[in-house]
BATORKE-326839 format. One record per residue (C-alpha): x, y, z. Coordinates in steps of 0.25 Angstrom, whole numbers, padded with zeros to 4 digits, always signed. Layout:
# BATORKE-326839
XYZ;...
END
This chain:
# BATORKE-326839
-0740+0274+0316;-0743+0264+0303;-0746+0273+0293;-0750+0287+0291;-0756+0296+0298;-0764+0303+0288;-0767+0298+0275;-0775+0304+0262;-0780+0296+0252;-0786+0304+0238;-0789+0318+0248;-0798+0326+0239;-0805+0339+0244;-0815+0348+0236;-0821+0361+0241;-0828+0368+0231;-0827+0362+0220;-0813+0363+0222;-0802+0351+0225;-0793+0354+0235;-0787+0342+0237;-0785+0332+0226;-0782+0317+0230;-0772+0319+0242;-0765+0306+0247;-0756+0310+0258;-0750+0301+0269;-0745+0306+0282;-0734+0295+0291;-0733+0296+0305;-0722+0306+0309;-0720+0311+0295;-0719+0326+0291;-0726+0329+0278;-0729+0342+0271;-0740+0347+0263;-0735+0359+0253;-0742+0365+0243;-0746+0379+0239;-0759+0388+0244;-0771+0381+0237;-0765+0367+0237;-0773+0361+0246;-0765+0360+0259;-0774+0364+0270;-0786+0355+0263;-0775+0345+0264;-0771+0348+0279;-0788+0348+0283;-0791+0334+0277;-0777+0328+0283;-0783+0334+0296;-0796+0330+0295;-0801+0344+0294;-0807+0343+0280;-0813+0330+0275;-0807+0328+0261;-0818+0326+0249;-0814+0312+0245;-0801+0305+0249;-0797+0296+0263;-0789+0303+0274;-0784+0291+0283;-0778+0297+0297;-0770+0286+0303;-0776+0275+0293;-0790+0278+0296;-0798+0287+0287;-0803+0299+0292;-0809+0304+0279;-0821+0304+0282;-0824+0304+0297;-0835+0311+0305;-0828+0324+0310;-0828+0321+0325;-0820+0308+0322;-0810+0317+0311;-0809+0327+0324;-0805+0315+0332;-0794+0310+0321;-0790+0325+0320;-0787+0326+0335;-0781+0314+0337;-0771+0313+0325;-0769+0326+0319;-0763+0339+0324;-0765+0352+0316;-0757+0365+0314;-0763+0376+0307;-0757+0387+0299;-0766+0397+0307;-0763+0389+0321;-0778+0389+0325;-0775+0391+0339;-0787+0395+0348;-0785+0408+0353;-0792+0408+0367;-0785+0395+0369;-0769+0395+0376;-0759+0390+0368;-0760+0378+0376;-0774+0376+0375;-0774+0377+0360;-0762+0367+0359;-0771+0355+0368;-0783+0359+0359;-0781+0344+0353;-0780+0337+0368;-0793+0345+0371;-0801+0339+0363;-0796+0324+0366;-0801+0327+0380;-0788+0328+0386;-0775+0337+0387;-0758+0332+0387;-0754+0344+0394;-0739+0336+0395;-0740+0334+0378;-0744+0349+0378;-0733+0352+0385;-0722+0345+0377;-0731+0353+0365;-0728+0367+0370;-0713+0364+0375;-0709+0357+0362;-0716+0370+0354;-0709+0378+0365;-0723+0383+0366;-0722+0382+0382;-0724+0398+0386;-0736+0398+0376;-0746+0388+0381;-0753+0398+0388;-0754+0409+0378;-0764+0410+0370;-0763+0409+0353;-0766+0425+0351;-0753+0428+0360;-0744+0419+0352;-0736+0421+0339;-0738+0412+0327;-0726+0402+0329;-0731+0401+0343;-0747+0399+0339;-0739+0388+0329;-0734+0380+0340;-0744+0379+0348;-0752+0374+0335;-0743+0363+0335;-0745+0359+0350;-0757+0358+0347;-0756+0349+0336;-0748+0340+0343;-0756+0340+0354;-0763+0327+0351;-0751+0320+0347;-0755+0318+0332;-0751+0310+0323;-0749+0321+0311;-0749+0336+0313;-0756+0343+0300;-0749+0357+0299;-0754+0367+0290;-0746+0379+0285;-0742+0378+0300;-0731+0388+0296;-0737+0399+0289;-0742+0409+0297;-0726+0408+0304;-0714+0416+0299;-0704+0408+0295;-0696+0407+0306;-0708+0404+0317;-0713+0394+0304;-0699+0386+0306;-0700+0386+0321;-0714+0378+0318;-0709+0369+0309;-0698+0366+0317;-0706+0362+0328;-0717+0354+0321;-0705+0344+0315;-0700+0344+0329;-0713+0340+0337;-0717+0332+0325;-0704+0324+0329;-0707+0323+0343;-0721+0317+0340;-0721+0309+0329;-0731+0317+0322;-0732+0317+0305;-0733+0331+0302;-0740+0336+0289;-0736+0351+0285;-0745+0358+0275;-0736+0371+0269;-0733+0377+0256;-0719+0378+0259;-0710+0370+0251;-0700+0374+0260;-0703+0364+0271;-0702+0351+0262;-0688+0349+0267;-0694+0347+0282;-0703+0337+0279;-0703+0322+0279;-0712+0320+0267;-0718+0333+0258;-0729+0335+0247;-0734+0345+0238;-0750+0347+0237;-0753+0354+0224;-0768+0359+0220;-0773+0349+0231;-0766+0337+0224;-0753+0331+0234;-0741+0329+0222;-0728+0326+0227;-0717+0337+0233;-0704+0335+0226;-0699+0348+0233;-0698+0355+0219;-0703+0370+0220;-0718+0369+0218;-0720+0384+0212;-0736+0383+0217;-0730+0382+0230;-0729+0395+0237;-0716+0398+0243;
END
C-alpha cells in the first residue's frame, strides 16, 4: 500500500474551553507498529477516538488511506471504521448476551456477511478454539482480551487502534496479549498503533512517540518523570 494508512494533519480538539489535543501530525505506514505513550491526561484516548473516527476533531485533517475523513457524514465514518480499522478497548466491550464467537464476527455482521473459515483461523491462532461458544461473563480477562482481538481483526483491517489494551491484565496475561498482537500483526500485514503509559514497551516497537499535555514531542527514550511508571 502507497502511503499511509492513517494520517493527521494539525489534530486539535477542544471540549469546554479546554484543549485536548493541540496540533497533532501523526503518520501511520502500512505494517508498522507504533506506540502512543504518554501520562493520564495527555490526551491519549482523544487521540485513539479521532484516529478511529470516533470523535471528529475540532480543526485539523485525518486522511485514512489518502482520503480525508475529517469530516464525513457519520454513516460513511461508520463505513471507513468497519472497513479499515479494528479496535481493541482497554475495557474489551464485549456484549454479554452474545458468545464469544458472535462477538468476534460482530464486524462481518454488519458487512452482511460472515468468514466462518477467517474466524476460525482467529480463534486457533488466539488459541481461543474451546471459547467460542462461551459467553464474555464466563471468561477471565486475558481470555475477554483475546476474543477482543479476533474481533479486530475480523474485517482484515488495515490498522488495529489498541488502547490501554493491557491494563485491566496482570502482567503475566498482559505479556501473553502483547505477545500475540505482534504475532497476528505479523501474520496479517496489519500497522498496529498501541496507546500505553508504559515506557516499558518502547523496545518492542517499530516506531515510538511521546504525547505530552495534548502536543506529540518526540520519545528519545529518556525517563519522562510525568509518565507514570
Amino acid at each position: 500500500m502507497a502511503g499511509p494508512v492513517l494520517r493527521g494533519e494539525d489534530l486539535t480538539v477542544d471540549r469546554g474551553g479546554t484543549r485536548i489535543l493541540d496540533a497533532v501530525s501523526i503518520a501511520v505506514d502500512s505494517d508498522v507498529s507504533l506506540l502512543v505513550r504518554g501520562a493520564s491526561g495527555a490526551g491519549k484516548t482523544t487521540l485513539f477516538n479521532v484516529l478511529g473516527l470516533l470523535t471528529t476533531p475540532t480543526s485539523g485533517s485525518l486522511y485514512v488511506r489518502g482520503e480525508d475523513a475529517s469530516e464525513l457524514p457519520e454513516r460513511k465514518r461508520a463505513v471507513v471504521r468497519r472497513d479499515t480499522i479494528g479496535f481493541v478497548f482497554q475495557d474489551f466491550q464485549l456484549i454479554p448476551d452474545l458468545s464469544a464467537w458472535d462477538n468476534a464476527a460482530l464486524p462481518q455482521d454488519h458487512t452482511g456477511s460472515r468468514d466462518e473459515e477467517w474466524l476460525q483461523e482467529l480463534f486457533d491462532a488466539l488459541d481461543i478454539q474451546d471459547l467460542a461458544g462461551q459467553y464474555p461473563a464466563t471468561l477471565s480477562g486475558g481470555e475477554k482480551q483475546r476474543v477482543a482481538i479476533a474481533r479486530a481483526l475480523a474485517n482484515r483491517p488495515a490498522v488495529v487502534l489498541a488502547d490501554e489494551p493491557t491494563g485491566q491484565l496482570d502482567p503475566n496475561t498482559a505479556e501473553r496479549v502483547l505477545d500475540l498482537l505482534f504475532e497476528v500483526q505479523a501474520q496479517t500485514e496489519t500497522a498496529l498503533v498501541l496507546i500505553s503509559h508504559d515506557r516499558g514497551l518502547a523496545h518492542r516497537f517499530d516506531e515510538t512517540v511521546l504525547l505530552r499535555d495534548g502536543r506529540l514531542v518526540e520519545d528519545t527514550g529518556e525517563i519522562d518523570y510525568s509518565v507514570p511508571e
